[in-house]
N, C-alpha and C positions, 0 to 999 in steps of 0.2 A: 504494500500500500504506500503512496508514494505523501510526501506533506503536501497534498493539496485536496487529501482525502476529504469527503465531504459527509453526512453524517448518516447517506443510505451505505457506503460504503463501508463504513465504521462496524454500523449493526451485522454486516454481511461477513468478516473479515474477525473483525476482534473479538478474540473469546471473552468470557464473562471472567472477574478477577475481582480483587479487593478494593475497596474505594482508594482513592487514590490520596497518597500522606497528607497529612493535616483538613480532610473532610473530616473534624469531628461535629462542626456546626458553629452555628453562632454561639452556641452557649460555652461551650470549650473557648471559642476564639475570643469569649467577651472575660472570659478568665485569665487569657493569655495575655491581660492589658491592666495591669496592677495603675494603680496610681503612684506615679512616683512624687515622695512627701519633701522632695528634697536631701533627705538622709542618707547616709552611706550605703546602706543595706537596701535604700527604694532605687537608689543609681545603679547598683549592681544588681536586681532582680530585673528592674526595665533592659542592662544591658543583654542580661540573659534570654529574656523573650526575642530582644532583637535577633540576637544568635539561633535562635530557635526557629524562627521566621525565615529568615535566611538558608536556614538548613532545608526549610518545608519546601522553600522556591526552587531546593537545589534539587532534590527530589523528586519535584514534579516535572521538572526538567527531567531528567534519566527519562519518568514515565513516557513521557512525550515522546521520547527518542525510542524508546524500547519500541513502544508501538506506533512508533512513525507519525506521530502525529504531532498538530505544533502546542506552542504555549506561548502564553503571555503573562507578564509582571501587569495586574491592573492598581497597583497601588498608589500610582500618580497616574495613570492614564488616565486625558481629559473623556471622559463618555460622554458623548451628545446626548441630548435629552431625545430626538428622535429616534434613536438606539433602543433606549429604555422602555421606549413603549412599546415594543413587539412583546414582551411578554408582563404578564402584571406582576406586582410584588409581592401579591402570595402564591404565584406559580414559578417567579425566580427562586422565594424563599424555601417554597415546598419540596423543589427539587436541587437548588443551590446552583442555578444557572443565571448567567446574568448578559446579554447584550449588550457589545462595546463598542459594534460598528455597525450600519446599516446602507446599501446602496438598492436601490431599485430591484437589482435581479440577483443579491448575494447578501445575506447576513454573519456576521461573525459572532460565536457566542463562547461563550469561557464557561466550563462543567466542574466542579471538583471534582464528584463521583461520575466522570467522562465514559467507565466502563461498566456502570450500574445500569441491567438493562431496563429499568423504569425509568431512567434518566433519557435512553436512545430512544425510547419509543413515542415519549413526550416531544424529542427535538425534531423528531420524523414525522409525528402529526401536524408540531408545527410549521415544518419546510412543507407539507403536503397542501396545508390550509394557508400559507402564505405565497404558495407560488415560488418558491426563491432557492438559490443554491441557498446552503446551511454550512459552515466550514466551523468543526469546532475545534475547540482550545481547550487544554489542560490548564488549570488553576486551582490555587491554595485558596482554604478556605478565609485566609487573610484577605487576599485579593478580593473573594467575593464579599467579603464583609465592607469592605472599603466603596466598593462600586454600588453596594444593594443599597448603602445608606445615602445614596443623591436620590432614590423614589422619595426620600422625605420632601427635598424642594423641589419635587416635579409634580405641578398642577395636575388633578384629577380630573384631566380629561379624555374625551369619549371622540374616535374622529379626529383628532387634531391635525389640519392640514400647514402649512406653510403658507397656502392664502386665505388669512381669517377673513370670514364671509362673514359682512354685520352688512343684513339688511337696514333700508327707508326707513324703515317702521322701528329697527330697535334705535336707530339715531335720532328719529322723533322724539322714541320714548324718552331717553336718555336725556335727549335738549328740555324734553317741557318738565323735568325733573327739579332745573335750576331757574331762575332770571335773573340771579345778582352772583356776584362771588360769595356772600356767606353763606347763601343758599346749596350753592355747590360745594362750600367747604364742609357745611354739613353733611352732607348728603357720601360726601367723599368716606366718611365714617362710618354709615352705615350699610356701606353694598361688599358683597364677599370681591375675592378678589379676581376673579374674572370678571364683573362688574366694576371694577374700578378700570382696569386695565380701558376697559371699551366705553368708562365714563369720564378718563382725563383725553382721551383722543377725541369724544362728542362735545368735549370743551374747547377742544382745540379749535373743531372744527367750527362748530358757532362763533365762538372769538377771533375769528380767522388767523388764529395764532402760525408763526415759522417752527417755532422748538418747543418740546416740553422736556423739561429738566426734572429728571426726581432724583432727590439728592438725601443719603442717610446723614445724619446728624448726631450728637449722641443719647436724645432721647426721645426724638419723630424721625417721621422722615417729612421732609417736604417736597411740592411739589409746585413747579412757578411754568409759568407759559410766558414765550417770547410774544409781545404785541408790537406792530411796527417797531422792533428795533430795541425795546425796555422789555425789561423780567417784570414780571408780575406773579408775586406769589399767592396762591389760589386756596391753598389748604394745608392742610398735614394729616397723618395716620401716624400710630402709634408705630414706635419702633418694632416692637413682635411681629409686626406683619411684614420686615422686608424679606426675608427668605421666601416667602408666597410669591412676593411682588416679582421681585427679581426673579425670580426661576420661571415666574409667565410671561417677564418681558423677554428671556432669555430664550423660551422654548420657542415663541412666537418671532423669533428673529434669527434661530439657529445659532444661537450662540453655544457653547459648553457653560453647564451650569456649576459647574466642580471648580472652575475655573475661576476664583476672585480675587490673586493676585498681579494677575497683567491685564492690557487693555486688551477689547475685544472690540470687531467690529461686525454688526448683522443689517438684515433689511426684514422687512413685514411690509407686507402687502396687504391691501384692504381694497376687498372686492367690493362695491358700491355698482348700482344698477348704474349711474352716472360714469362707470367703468375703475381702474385701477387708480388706486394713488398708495406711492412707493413715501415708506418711512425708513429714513436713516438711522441705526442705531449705534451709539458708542457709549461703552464701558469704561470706566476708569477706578481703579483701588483708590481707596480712601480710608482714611482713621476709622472711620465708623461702618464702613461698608462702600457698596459703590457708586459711584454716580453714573446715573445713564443719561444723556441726552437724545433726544429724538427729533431729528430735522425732518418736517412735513413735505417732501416733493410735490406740490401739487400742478398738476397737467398746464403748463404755459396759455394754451388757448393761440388763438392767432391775436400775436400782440405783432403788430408791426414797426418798425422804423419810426413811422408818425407817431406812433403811442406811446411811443420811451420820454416823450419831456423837452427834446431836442427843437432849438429854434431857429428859424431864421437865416442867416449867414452858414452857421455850421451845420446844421441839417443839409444845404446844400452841398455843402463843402463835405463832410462824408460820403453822403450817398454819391459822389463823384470818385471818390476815393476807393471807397469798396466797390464799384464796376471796372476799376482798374483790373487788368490781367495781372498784375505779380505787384508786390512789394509788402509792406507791414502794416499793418492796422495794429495797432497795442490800446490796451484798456488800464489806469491806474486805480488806485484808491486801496484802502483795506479791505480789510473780511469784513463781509457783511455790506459793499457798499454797489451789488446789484451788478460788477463787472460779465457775472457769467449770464447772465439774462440780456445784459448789452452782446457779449457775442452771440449766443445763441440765435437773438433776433437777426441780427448779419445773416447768419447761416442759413435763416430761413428763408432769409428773402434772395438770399444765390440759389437753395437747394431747387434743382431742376431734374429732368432726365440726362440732360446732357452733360454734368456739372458731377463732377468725381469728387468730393469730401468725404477727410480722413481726419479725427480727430483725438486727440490723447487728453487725457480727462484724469484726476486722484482726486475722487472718483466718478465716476461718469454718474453724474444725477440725475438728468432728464435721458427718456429717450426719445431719437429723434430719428421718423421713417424716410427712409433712404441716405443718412449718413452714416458711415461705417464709425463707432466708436469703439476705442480702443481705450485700455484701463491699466495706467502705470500700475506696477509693483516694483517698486524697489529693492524687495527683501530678496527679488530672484534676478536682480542685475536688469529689470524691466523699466530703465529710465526714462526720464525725458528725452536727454540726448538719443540714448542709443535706440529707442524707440522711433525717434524721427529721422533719423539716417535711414532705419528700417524703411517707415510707410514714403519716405518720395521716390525707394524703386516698386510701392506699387501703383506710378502714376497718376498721383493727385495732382486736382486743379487746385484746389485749395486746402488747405491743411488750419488746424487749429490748434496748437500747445497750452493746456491749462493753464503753465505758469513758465516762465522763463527766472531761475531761479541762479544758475551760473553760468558762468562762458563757452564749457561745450554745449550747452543749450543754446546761447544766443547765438553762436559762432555758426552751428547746423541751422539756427533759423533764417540766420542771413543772406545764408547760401541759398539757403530755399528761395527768400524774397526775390533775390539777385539774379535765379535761372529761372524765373517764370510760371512761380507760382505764388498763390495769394495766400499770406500768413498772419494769423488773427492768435492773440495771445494777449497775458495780462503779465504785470509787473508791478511789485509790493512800491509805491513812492506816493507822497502826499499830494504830487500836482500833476499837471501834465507835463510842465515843463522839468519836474523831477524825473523824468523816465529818460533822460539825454545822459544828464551824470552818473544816472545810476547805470545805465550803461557801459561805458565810459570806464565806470571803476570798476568794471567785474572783469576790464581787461579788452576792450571788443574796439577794433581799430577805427577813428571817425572815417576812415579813407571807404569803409565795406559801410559803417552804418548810416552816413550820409545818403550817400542815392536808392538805399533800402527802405527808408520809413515814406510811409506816406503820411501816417495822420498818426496822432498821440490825443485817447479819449480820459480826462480826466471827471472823476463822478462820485457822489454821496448822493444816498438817502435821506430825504427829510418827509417828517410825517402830516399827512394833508387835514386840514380843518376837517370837524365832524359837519358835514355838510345840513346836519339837523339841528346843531344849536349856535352854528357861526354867526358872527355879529363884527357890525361897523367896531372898529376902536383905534383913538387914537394914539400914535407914536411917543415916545418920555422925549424928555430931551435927549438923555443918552444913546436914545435907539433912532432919534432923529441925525444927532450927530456922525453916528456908525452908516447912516442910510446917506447921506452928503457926503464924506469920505469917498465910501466905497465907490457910487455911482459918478462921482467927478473924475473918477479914471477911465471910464465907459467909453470905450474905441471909437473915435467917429466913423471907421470903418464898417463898422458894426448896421449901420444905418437904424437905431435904435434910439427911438424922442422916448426923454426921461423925465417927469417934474415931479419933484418930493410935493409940491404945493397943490396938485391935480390928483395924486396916489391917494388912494382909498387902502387903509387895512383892516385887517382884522382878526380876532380873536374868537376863544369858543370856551364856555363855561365849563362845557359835558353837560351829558344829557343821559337816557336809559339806552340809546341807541348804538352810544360808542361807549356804555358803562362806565360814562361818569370821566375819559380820560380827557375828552376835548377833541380825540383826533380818530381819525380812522381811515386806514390806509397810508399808503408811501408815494411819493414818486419821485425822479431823478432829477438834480442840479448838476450840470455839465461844464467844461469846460475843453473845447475841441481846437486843435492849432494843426496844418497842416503843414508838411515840407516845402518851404521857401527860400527862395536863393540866397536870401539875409539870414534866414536862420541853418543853413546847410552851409554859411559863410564861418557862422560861429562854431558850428562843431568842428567843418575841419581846421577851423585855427586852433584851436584844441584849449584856448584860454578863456575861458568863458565858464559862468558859473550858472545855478537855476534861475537867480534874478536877471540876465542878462538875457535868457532864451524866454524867458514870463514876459520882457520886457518886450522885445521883438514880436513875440505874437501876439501880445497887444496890439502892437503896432500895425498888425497885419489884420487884427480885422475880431482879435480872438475876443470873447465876453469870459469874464473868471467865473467862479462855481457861486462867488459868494452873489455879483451881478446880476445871474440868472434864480439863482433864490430869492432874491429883494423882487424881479422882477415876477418872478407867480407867487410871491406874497402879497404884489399890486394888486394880482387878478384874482384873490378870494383863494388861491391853493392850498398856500402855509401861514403862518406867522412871521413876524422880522425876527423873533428870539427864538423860533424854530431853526432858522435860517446860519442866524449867528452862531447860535449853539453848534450846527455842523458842521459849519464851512470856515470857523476859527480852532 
C-alpha cells in the first residue's frame, strides 16, 4: 500500500491490530497535563509529560511507517474551520477522529485508533456520503485533543457556505430593529451571535458605512463603523462573547480560527437579491484579543469621469490626457482619499472590446468585467516590479500598478509609458506637485521621467452637507480671512469668477436622516497639472523643489485642492471648515 492510500484501501489491506500508542482518550490525555504551580517538582512532572508526548508522536510515526500510511503532528497545525465541519464533535469525539484539511474532491483526517475497524467503517461511510477521496492520518491522542478543542469556537452551524445568503426580508428585519444608535447599541446585547454578526453588517448597510471595526478591549469589546471618513462607535458586548464572535467572523471569511497570534487576511460574500457585495476582512493580535476590520466593497455602479467632482479646465485637460496612446497618468493623496475609485473610473471609460487592460492590485477590490486583474503577493516574490515586467509581454494597451512604491517599480513603469502604453498608478505624497520629488528621490532619472508623465491627479475627500437639514450661514472672520487668502491665488488661467461678497455658504445642524452628524456622503477636491514645457523645464534642470512645480502649474492654468473645496462649499456641497479641515 503505497502513502497515498486512501481509507477504502486501508479497510481492504490493513489487518485489524491494537489502537495505536497514546489512544487512551481525553481523559488519560487530560491527566497527562498537570498544572505546573511553579515548583520544582511541577517543572519536572510538566517536563516529563512533555517527554512522554514526544515519545507518543515518535510512535505513531513507526505506526504510520509500519503500515504505510502517513501522519501528522496537529498540535500547532492551523485547522480551518471548514475542515471541522465535515464531521460533528460528538462523532470526532466518539471515535477520536478529527479533520484538518478539506478541498472539494479530497478530505484529510487524523484517527488515533486508524486500525480500529469501527473507526474505518465510520470514515468509509463518510467518504461514501461525502462524495470525496478520504486520505487518512495516524495521530496521538494529544494531537486530537489539541485540534477537537477549536469545535469550542466554531459556531453551530447547519449548511454553512462561504456565500452567506441574508435575504431583503432579514435586512428589513434587522434595519426596522434600530432608528438611532442606542437603539442598536441595545439591541446589539440582546441577539445570539449569529445575529449580531448579520446585525453590525444591517448597520453598516443602512448607515452607508466603509469599515466596521470590532475591537477586544479589556472588559467589552467594541464595535464603531466608518461614516464618510470618522469612527463612530455604535455599541459594545460583553467580553465573554469574543470567542463566539470571532470564530463566526473567522469561519465566514475562511480565516483559521486557532490562529490568534499573527495577522490574517479573508473575504465574505453576501449574497443580496441586488447581487454580491465582497467584505474585506483583516485580523490583527492584540493585548486583549483581536481586532478585525471589515472594508465594505460595495458595486461602483457606472460612476463616470463627470461624477468624480472634477471641473472645468482640468476635466478637460484629463480626459485629453487619458485618450492619449502611452504615457502616465498618477493619482496622489493618502489612504482613504478615493485614489483607487479615480482610477478605476479611467478604466472604465477606456475599457472596450478593442482595448487590452492588465492590472496589479494589493488587493484587487472591485471587480471589473473585461479587465484582466492580477493580485500582488509578495510573500512569493509576486511584486510590483516583477509582476509588470511580466504582464507588458502579454500585450497591454494599458496597464494599471496599485502603487509605485520604489525604483524598480517606477523605472518598469516608465519604460512602459515611454514604449507605448498607457500607465495609470498612485503614489503616497501630499500634493500633486509632490509626486515630481518624490520621484526624483526614489532615484528615477528626470531625462526618462520628463517626456513620460502626462498629468499628476492630486485629491481628498471631504464630506457633503446633509442635504435635509442644510442651511444658509455665514462665514467668522477667520474663515472669511482663510477664504481671501486662499482664493487670491486662483489662476487667471483657470477662467474661474470668484466673489467672497456674492458666495452663499453653509452649514447643517443634523437631523434623523444623516443621525444627527450634519453630513452624508463624500465627494472629491482635486487638484490636476498637466506636462508642460515650463514644468518639464524644471524637472530636467533637476533644481527645483514642490513649491516651484505648485508654483508653475498655477501658473499654467492648475486650481489647488483647497480652491476647489471653497469653490462646492459656494455651491451648497461642503462647509468652509469641512474644506479647511482636509485640505490643510
Amino acid at each position: 500500500m503505497g502513502a497515498t492510500a486512501n481509507i477504502s484501501d486501508l479497510m481492504k489491506k490493513a489487518p485489524a491490530a491494537p489502537a495505536a500508542p497514546g489512544s487512551a482518550g481525553t481523559a488519560s490525555a487530560a491527566a497527562a497535563h498537570p498544572v505546573n504551580d511553579g515548583s520544582a517538582s511541577g517543572k519536572l512532572q510538566e517536563k516529563m509529560v512533555e517527554i512522554s508526548n514526544e515519545k507518543k508522536e515518535q510512535d505513531a510515526q513507526a505506526l504510520a511507517t509500519q503500515y504505510k500510511l502517513r501522519y501528522m503532528d496537529l498540535r500547532k497545525f492551523p485547522v480551518p474551520p471548514e475542515a471541522l465541519q465535515l464531521i460533528s464533535e460528538a462523532d470526532a469525539r466518539k471515535f477520536q477522529v478529527v479533520p484538518f484539511f478539506a478541498e472539494e474532491q479530497e478530505a484529510r483526517i487524523g484517527a488515533v485508533s486508524i486500525l480500529d475497524k469501527n473507526v474505518q467503517a465510520f470514515l468509509a461511510a463518510l467518504a461514501k456520503e461525502k462524495k470525496f477521496k478520504l486520505i487518512p492520518y495516524v495521530i496521538t491522542d494529544e494531537s486530537f485533543n489539541k485540534a477537537a478543542m477549536l469545535y469550542a469556537a466554531l459556531p453551530k452551524l447547519i449548511n454553512v457556505s462561504r456565500d452567506v445568503t441574508i435575504s431583503e426580508a432579514d435586512l428589513k428585519k434587522f434595519e426596522t430593529l434600530f432608528n438611532s444608535l442606542p437603539e442598536l447599541s441595545a439591541k446589539m446585547k440582546e441577539v445570539n451571535t449569529t445575529d449580531f454578526v448579520a446585525l453590525i453588517f444591517s448597520a453598516a448597510f443602512k448607515m452607508n458605512a466603509s469599515d466596521i471595526h470590532v475591537e477586544a478591549e479589556e472588559n467589552k469589546i467594541i464595535v464603531r463603523l466608518r461614516l464618510d471618513g470618522f469612527l463612530h462607535e455604535i455599541g459594545d458586548i460583553p467580553h465573554e462573547s469574543w470567542k463566539k464572535v470571532i470564530g463566526r467572523i473567522k469561519l465566514l471569511s475562511g480565516l483559521k480560527i486557532n490562529i490568534d497570534d499573527k495577522p490574517q487576511d479573508g473575504r465574505i460574500t453576501l449574497v443580496l437579491a441586488m447581487g454580491k457585495i465582497d467584505i474585506r476582512v483583516s485580523t490583527i493580535p492584540t493585548s486583549f484579543g483581536e481586532s478585525v476590520v471589515m472594508r465594505i466593497l460595495k458595486p461602483q455602479g457606472n460612476v463616470g469621469i463627470d461624477d468624480l467632482g472634477i471641473r472645468g479646465f482640468a476635466l478637460a485637460a484629463l480626459k485629453h490626457e487619458i485618450d492619449r496612446p502611452n504615457g502616465m497618468v498618477i493619482t496622489t493623496g493618502p489612504t482613504g482619499s478615493g485614489k483607487t475609485t479615480t482610477l478605476y473610473t479611467i478604466l472604465k471609460k477606456k475599457n472596450s472590446p478593442g482595448v487590452k487592460i492588465i492590472t496589479l492590485e494589493d488587493p484587487v477590490e472591485y471587480k471589473l468585467e473585461g479587465v484582466n486583474q492580477s493580485q500582488i503577493d509578495a510573500s512569493k516574490g509576486y511584486t510590483f516590479a516583477d509582476a509588470l515586467k511580466s504582464i507588458l509581454r502579454q500585450d497591454p494597451d494599458i496597464c494599471m500598478v496599485g502603487e509605485i512604491r520604489d525604483l524598480p517599480t517606477a523605472e518598469v513603469a516608465i519604460q512602459a509609458a515611454l514604449t507605448g502604453h498607457l500607465l495609470l498608478s498612485t503614489i503616497h505624497t501630499n500634493s500633486a506637485a509632490g509626486a515630481i520629488p518624490r520621484f526624483l528621490s526614489m532615484g528615477v532619472k528626470p531625462f526618462l521621467l520628463a517626456p513620460a508623465l502626462n498629468a499628476i491627479i492630486g485629491q481628498r475627500l471631504i464630506r457633503k452637507l446633509c442635504v435635509d437639514c442644510k442651511k444658509e450661514a455665514p462665514l467668522t472672520p477667520e474663515e472669511q480671512a482663510k477664504v481671501t487668502k486662499v482664493m487670491t491665488g486662483l489662476a487667471p488661467k483657470a477662467n474661474i469668477i470668484f466673489s467672497l461678497e456674492s458666495a452663499k455658504f453653509f452649514t447643517a445642524p443634523g437631523c434623523e436622516k444623516c443621525k444627527g452628524l450634519g453630513f452624508k456622503g463624500r465627494i472629491g477636491i482635486y487638484e490636476i497639472f498637466t506636462m508642460s514645457p515650463a514644468i518639464e523645464k524644471l524637472i530636467l534642470g533637476g533644481q527645483m523643489s514642490e513649491y516651484d512645480i505648485q508654483a508653475q502649474a498655477i501658473a499654467d492654468g492648475m486650481i489647488t485642492m483647497a480652491q476647489d473645496g471653497i469653490l462646492k462649499a459656494a455651491e451648497g456641497q461642503s462647509s468652509v471648515s469641512e474644506v479647511f479641515r482636509v485640505s490643510e
